[in-house]
C-alpha positions in Angstrom: 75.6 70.5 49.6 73.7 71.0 52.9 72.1 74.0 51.8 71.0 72.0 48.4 69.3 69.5 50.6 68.0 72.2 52.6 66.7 74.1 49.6 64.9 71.3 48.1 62.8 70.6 51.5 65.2 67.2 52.0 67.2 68.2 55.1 64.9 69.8 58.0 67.1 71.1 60.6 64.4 72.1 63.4 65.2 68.9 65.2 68.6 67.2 65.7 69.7 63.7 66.5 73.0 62.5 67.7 73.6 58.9 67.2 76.5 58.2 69.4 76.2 54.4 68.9 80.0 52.6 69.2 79.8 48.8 67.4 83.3 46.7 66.8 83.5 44.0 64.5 85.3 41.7 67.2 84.6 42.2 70.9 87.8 41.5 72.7 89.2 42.6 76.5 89.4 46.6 75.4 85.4 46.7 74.8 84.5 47.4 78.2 88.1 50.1 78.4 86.1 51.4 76.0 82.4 51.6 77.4 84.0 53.2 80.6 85.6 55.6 78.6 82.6 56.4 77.0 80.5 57.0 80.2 83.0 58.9 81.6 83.1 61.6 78.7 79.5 61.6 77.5 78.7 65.0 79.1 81.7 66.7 78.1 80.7 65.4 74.5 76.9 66.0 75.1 77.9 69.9 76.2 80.3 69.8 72.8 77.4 68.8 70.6 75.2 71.3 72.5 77.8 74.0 71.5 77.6 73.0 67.6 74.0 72.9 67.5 73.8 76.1 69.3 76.2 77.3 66.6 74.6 75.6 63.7 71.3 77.3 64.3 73.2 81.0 64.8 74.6 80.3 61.3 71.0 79.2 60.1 69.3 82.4 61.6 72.2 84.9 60.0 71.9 83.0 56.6 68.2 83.6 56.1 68.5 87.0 57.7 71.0 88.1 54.6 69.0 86.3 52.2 66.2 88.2 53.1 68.3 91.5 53.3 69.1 90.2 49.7 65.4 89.5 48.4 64.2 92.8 50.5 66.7 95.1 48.6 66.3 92.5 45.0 62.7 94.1 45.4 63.4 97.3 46.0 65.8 97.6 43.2 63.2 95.9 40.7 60.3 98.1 41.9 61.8 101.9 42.4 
């Protein structure tokens, strides 16, 4: 479905944002268990979400590389 979106000119995936915004319905004594928890593990998450993008992007760059190995050889078939 991604690459749909990404076909169509929908989905741009040059620039990434990570939302990591926590809401609760009812605030009650965990919430600030919670907050501290949060803080404590937001680079370890941060480095995690570095990793996928980092990843993400590799997968991007070796899917348009074989889709123009693809087109590139599509040609040469058509043209020799």
């Amino acid at each position: 479905m991604l690459l749909l979106l990404i076909d169509q000119g929908h989905v741009n995936l040059e620039e990434y944002h990570v939302d990591g915004t926590k809401m609760e319905s009812v605030a009650n004594r965990y919430t600030f268990v919670w907050a501290k928890n949060v803080a404590r593990y937001k680079a370890s998450v941060l480095e995690k979400v570095a990793a996928l993008v980092d990843q993400i992007e590799q997968s991007n760059e070796e899917a348009e590389a074989a889709a123009q190995e693809l087109n590139q050889a599509r040609h040469q078939s058509y043209s020799g």
